[in-house]
N, C-alpha and C positions, 0 to 999 in steps of 0.2 A: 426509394422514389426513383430514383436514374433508372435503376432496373426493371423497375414497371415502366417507363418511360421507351426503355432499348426494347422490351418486348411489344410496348405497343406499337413501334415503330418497324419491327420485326413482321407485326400483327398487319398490318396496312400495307407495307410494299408487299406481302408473298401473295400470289396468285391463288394464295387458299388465303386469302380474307375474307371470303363470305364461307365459311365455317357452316358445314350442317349438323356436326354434334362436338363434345366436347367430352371425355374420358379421363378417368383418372385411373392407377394401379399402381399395388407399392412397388411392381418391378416388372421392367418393360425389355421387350428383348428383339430385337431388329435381324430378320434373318430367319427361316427354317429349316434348317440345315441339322445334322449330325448336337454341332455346339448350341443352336435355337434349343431346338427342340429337345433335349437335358437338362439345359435353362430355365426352361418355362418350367419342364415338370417336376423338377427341386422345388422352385419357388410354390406349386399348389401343394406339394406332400407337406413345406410347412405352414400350409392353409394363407397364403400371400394372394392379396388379387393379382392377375400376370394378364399379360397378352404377347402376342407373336403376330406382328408387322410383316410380311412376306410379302414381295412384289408379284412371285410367280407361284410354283406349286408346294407346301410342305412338303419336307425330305431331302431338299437339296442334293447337292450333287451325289454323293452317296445311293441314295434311290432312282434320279434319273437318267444321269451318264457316267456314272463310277462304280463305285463296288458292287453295285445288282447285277448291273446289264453284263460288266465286263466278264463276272463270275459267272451269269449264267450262260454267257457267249463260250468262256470257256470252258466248261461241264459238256458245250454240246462239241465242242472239239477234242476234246479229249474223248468223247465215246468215240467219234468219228478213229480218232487215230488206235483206239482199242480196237477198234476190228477189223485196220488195215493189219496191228498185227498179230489177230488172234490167232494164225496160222503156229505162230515161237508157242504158245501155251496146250498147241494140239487142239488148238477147238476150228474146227473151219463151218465157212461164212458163207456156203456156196459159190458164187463166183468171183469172190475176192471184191465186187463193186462196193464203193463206200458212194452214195447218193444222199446228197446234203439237198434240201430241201429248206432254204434260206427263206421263206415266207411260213414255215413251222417254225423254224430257229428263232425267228424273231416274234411269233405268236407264243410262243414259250417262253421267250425274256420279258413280253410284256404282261404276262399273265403273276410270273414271279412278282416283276414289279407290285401290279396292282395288291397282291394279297400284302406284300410288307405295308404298304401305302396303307391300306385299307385295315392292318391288324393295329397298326403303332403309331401312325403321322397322318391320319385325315384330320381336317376340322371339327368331324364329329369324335373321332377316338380323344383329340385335345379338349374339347368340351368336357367331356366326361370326366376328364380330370379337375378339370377345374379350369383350362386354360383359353381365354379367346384368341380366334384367330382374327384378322384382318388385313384383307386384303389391300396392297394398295403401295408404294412408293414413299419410305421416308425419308423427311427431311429434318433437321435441325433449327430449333429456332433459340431454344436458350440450352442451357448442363441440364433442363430437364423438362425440356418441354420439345414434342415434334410436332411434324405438321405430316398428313398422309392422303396421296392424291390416289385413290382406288377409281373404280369405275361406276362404284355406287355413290361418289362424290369426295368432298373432303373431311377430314376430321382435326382434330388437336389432341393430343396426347398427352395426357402428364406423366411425368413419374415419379412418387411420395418416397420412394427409397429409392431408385437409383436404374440406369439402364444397361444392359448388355449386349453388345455389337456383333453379333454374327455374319456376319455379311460373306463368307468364307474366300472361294477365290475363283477366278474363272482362267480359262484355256490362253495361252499366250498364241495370241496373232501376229507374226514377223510382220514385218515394213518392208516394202521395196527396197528398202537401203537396206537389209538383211538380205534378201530374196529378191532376187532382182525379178518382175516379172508373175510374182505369187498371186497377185489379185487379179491377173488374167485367165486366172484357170479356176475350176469351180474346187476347191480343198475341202477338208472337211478335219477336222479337230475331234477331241474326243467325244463332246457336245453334241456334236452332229450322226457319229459314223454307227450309232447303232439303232438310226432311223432305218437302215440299207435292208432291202428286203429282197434284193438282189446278190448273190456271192461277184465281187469282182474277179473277172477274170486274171486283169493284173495290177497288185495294189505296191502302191510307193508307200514306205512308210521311212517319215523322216523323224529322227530323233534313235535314241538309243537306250530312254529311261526306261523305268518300271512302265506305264502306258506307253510305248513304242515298246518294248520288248512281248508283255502280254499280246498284245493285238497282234502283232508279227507272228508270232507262234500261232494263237489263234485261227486269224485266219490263212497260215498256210495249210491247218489240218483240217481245215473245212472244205479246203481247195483251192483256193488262190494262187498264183505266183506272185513269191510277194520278194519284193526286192525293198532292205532294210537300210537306210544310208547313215551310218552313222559311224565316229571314230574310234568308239569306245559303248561297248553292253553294259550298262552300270555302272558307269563308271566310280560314284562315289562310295562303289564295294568295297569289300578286298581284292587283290588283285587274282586270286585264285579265283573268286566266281564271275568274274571276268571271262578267264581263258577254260570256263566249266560250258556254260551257257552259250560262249562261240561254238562248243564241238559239239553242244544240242545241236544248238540252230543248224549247222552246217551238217548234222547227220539226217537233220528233216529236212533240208532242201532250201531250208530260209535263205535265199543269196543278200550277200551282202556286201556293202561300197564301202572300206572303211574311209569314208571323205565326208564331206560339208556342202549343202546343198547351195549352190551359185545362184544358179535361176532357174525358173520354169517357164515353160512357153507352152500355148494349147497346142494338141496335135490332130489329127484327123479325127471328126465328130469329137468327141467330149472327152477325146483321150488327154494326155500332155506327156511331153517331153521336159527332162530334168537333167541339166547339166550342172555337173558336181567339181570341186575346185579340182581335183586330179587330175580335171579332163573326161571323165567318166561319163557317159551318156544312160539316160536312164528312159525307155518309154512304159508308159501304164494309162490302165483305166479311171484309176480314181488315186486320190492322194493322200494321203492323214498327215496329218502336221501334229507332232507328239513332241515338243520343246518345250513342257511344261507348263505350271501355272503359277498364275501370280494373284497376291490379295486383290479380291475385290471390295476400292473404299470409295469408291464413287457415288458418297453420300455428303448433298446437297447440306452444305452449311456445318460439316465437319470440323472443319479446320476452324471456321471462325468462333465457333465456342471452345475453341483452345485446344482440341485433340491433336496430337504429331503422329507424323510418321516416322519410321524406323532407315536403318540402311537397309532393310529387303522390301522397300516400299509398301509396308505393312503397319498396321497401327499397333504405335510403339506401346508398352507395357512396361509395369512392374513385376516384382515375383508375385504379385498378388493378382496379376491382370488388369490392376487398375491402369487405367492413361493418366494423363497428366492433370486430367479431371476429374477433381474429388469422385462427383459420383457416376462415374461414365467408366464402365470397363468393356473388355472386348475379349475374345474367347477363339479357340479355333483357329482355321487358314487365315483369317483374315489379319491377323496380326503378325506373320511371315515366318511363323513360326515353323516345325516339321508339321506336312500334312496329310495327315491320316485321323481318318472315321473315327476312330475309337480314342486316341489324342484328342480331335475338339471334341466330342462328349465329357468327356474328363475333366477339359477343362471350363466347359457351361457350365456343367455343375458345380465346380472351382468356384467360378466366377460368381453362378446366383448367391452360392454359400457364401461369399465375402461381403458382399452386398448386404445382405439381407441378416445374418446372423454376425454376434460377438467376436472379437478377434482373427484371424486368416489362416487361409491354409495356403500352400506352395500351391500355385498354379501353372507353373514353368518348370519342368522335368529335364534331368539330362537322358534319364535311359530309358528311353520310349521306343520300345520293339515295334520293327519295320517288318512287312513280307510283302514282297514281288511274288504271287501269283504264276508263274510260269509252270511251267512242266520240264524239270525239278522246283518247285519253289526254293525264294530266296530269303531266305530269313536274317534278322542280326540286331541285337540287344548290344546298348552298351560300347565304349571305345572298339574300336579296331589297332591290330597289331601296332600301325603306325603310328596311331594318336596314344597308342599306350606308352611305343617307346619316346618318343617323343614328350610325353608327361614326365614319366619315369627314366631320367637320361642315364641314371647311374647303371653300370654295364653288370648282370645277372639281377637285375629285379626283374626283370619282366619275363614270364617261361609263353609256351605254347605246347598247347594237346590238340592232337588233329585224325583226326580217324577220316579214311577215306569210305564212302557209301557202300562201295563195293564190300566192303568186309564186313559189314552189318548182316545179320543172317535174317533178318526178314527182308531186305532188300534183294539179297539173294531169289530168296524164295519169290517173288516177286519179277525178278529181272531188270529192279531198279537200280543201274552201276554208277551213273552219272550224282556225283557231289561228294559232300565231306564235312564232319563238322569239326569248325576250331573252335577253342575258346581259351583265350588271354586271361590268364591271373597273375599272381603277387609270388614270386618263386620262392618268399620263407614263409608267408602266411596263406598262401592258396586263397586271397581273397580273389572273385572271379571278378572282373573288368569288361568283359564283353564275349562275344559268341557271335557265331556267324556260320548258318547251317544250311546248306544247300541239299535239299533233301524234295521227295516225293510227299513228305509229313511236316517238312522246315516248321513252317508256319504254327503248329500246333508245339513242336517241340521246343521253341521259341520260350513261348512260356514259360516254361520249367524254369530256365536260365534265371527271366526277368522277376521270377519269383525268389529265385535263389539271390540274387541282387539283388531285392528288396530288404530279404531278411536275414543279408548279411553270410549265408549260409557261406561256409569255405567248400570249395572244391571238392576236398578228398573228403566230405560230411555227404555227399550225395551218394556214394558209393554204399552207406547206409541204409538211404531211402529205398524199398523194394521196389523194383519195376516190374510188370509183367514182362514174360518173352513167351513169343518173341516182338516185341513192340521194335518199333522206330526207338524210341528212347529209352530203351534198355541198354543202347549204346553209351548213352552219358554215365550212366551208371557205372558200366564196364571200363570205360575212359579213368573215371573217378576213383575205382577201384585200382589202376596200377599206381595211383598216387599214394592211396592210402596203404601197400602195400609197403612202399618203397619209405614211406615217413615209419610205420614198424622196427625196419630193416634198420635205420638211424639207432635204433635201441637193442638192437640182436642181445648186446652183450647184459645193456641192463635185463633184458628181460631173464636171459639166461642165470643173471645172478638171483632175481628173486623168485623163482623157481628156483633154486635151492635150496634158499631160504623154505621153501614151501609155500609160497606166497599164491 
């Protein structure tokens, strides 16, 4: 009785008390993002009624300012920088012009878009599954019931088994007290910059992640002069693709401040000036603020039916994704988790499955393979050197194998010199711990590792598996192979004796 009482009183203050319909689903999922939309369609594969609550457009950031745009931003810069140097390959270009046509470039990123939109994440491909969409702003009124302010009016929501919170994450905005000076100049974030149907002639780019470092490359081989401010390329790498990726940059021209951006002030018409703690002065065209992102939980009546947030101001979780609310879980960026596309999918479907079906799976992973995008890509599964020795304090546990790019003979054949891969194991049981592979193919070869960590596989056991060559990752192979050479050699003598034996 109290709790039909707090709802009805729920029910009368919220500005959706005149209700135009009223819904029920055994699993409701807030969000269309990467995590939503995996969510949803778990839940109709095992025939569940579902719906997806979305403010703005299905696909979330992934399909409108992330992994689409930026990949297909970068596919058109990387042709561009192919045939500044198709001259090294013997192929020439006639007059060496590279003519980037930034109102194609961006008519081709939106064309990409629409077909993924249009193959996997419209409202009509979610129908088809079984999934409804709706439009519209949710809020919280009880652990299982929403309120949704669309444009076609309001609705109420239930949900018979339980909700899933995608809500992912959005663009970090500095403050004046970071920036002294930022909101005086027109910025533009990652959200914004691949509206530009103009190439800037000269582009700030502040930050130094994986989005500041992609976009920096990007657009200086489309043409820009791009000047990068930042203290550190990646910082939470190894510190080898650190100082890999600085002698990219600085052999394409990317200049860069290693400093911290002080303030911004406008400068003549729509330009600005950037003064940097060093002293450094910085003038450009247009700006990108790339300082990362943060969960976005900016949902109305969150907190008061009991959900917390975490220390990364994300909504806190179990290993199961549950929150603190029997049947309220939450999936993806928005729980502050590591964020990457293929992580919150993983973990919506985690999450409908826990929901929705008999006992739980893990929903919170430690070795969830990363790739930066650049040219070399950055790839890395699993601890890094230091968090290994740091785990493993006892002094010979821990080895390293490192093959630099350059000795790779398809890289070779290629003219790709720039990276190297490491990879961290167990120095008497070659259990593998982690990999970090800077490469022209990183991102694909990645995989192998995250598989071989899955299944346990030891080190010197891949030297087994056949590679083609000359592949990228016929290196691992070859890697693997001096291991398993040298664990032999430990036996010369027995083997020697059973061979005489006749063995």
């Amino acid at each position: 009785l109290l709790q039909l009482c707090t709802l009805g009183v729920l029910l009368n203050d919220s500005p959706s008390a005149a209700l135009s319909t009223t819904k029920s689903y055994d699993l409701v999922v807030i969000g269309g993002g990467s995590a939503g939309l995996t969510a949803a369609k778990f839940a109709a594969t095992f025939g569940k009624t579902t719906c997806i609550i979305e403010e703005e457009k299905l696909g979330g950031d992934c399909t409108w300012t992330g992994c689409v745009p930026s990949k297909a931003l970068l596919a058109s810069a990387k042709s561009a920088h192919a045939v500044r140097k198709s001259k090294e390959f013997g192929v020439s270009s006639g007059e060496g012009q590279v003519v980037v046509d930034m109102k194609k470039v961006k008519e081709r990123l939106i064309r990409i878009q629409n077909h993924i939109y249009e193959a996997d994440d419209s409202p009509e491909v979610m129908k088809k599954l079984g999934v409804e969409t709706i439009e519209g702003r949710a809020s919280f009124a009880s652990s299982n019931t929403l309120f949704v302010e669309g444009t076609s009016g309001s609705s109420r929501i239930v949900a018979n088994e339980g909700i899933v919170i995608c809500t992912g994450a959005k663009a970090i905005r500095p403050s004046g007290n970071t920036i002294a000076g930022l909101e005086s100049v027109k910025y533009l974030t990652y959200e914004e910059v691949f509206e530009l149907d103009t190439l800037p002639q000269r582009l700030t780019v502040v930050g130094g992640g994986p989005i500041g470092c992609e976009l920096s490359q990007a657009f200086s081989r489309l043409g820009s002069t791009v000047t990068q401010i930042a203290t550190k390329l990646l910082s939470s790498a190894e510190p080898e693709v650190t100082r890999a990726m600085e002698q990219v940059f600085e052999t394409e021209g990317v200049q860069r401040i290693k400093s911290t951006v002080a303030s911004v002030s406008p400068g003549a018409g729509e330009s600005h000036v950037a003064i940097c703690s060093d002293g450094s002065r910085v003038e450009g065209d247009v700006i990108l603020v790339a300082v990362g992102r943060a969960p976005n939980v900016d949902i109305e009546g969150l907190k008061d039916v009991g959900v917390r947030l975490n220390s990364r101001k994300g909504i806190d979780v179990d290993s199961t994704l549950r929150t603190a609310v029997k049947r309220i879980y939450a999936a993806g960026d928005c729980t502050g988790d590591a964020q990457f596309t293929h992580y919150a999918g993983y973990q919506g479907a985690v999450a409908a499955r826990n929901v929705l079906l008999p006992l739980t799976d893990p929903g919170v992973l430690s070795d969830v393979p990363a790739t930066t995008f650049t040219s070399p890509e950055v790839a890395s599964v699993g601890l890094s050197e230091k968090e290994a020795r740091e785990k493993y304090k006892k002094s010979g546990t821990i080895s390293v194998a490192y093959k630099e790019i350059k000795d790779v003979d398809r890289a070779e054949c290629e003219s790709e010199y720039d990276g190297f891969i490491k990879i961290i194991y167990k120095t008497k049981s070659y259990e593998i711990l982690g990999a970090t592979i800077v490469s022209t193919a990183a991102g694909e070869m990645i995989s192998e590792i995250s598989v071989a960590i899955k299944a346990k596989m030891k080190f010197d056991t891949l030297a087994t598996v056949m590679h083609s060559y000359p592949s990228y990752s016929f290196a691992l192979q070859a890697m693997a192979a001096e291991l398993y050479y040298d664990k032999l050699l430990r036996y010369k003598g027995l083997f020697s004796f059973l061979k005489k034996l006749g063995l």
